[in-house]
C-alpha positions in Angstrom: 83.0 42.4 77.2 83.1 42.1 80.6 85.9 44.4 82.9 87.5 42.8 86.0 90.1 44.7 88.0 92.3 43.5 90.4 90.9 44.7 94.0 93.4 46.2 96.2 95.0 43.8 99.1 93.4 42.9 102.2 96.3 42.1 104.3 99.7 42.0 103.0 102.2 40.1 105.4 105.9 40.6 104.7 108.3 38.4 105.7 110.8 39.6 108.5 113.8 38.6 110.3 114.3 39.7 113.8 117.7 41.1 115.3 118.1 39.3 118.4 118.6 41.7 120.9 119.5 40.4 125.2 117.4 42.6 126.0 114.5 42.7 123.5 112.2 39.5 124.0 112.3 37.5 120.4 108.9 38.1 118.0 106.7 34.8 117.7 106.8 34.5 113.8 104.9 31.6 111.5 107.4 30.6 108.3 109.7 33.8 108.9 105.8 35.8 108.5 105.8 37.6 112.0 102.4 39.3 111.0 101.1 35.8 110.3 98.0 36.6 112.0 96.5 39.4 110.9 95.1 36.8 108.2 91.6 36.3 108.7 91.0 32.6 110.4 87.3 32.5 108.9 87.2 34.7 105.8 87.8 33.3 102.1 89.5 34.6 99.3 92.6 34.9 97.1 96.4 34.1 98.2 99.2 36.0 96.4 102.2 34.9 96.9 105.6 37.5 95.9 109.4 36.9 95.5 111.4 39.8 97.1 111.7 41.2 93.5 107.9 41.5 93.9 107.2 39.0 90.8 104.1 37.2 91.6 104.9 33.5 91.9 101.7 32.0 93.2 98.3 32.5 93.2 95.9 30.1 95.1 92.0 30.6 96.8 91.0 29.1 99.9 87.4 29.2 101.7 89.5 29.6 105.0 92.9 31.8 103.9 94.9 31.4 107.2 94.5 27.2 107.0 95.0 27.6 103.4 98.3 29.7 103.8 99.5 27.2 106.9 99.1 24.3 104.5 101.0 25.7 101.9 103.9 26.2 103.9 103.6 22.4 105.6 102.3 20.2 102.6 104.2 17.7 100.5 101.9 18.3 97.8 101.5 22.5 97.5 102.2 23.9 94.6 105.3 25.8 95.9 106.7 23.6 98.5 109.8 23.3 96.4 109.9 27.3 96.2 108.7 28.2 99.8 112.1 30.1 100.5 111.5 32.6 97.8 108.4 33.8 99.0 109.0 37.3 100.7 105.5 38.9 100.5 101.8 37.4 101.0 98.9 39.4 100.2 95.0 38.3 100.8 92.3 39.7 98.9 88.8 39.1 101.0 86.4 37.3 98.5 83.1 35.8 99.9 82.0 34.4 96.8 83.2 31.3 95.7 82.3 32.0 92.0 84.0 35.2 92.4 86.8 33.7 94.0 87.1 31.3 90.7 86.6 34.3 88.3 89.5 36.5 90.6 92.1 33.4 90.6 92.1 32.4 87.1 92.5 36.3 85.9 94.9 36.8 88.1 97.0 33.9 87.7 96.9 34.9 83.4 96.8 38.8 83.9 100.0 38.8 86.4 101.4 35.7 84.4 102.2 34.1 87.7 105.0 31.7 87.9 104.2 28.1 89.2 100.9 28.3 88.6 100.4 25.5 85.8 96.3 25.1 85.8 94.2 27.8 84.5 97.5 29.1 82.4 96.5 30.9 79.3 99.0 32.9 78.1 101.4 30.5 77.2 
């Protein structure tokens, strides 16, 4: 039997709201995501995507995670556009391999049962 465990996070990017302040100059956010950038540009890998009750509501892989994340949020077609307002919480898990990135998604998606994911789904 073969023994996969979740790795820990990479990056985890909360969403935050700033309080406007006169004399505090206003933080450049992406999508509410101030620490938008700390995502690697050129890395691949898995995307979680958490509610603010920290239920897992989408998990996705990209070769490029910051494109892959930016798309998510701008598509007509992404999995979560119609839920893009719960998402409180992004975390990236740095995955070279694109088998392993495969292997990581689909046990991920069945092992944290997440919530609009509909391909790869075992567990129901």
């Amino acid at each position: 039997m073969i023994k996969i465990e979740i790795p820990k996070p990479d990056v985890v990017v909360t969403k935050k709201k700033q309080a406007v302040d006169a004399q505090e100059s206003k933080i450049s956010s992406q999508y509410g995501f101030v620490d938008y950038r700390l995502i690697a540009r050129d890395k691949g890998g898995i995307i979680l995507f958490y509610n603010a009750s920290g239920d897992l509501l989408f998990v996705g892989k990209a070769r490029k995670l910051r494109q892959r994340v930016t798309r998510h949020f701008e598509d007509n077609v992404s999995p979560i556009k119609n839920h893009r307002d719960e998402i409180h919480k992004i975390a990236v898990l740095y995955v070279d391999d694109p088998t392993e990135r495969e292997i990581y998604e689909t046990y991920i998606i069945n092992k944290l049962q997440a919530k609009y994911n509909v391909e790869k789904v075992f567990y129901k």
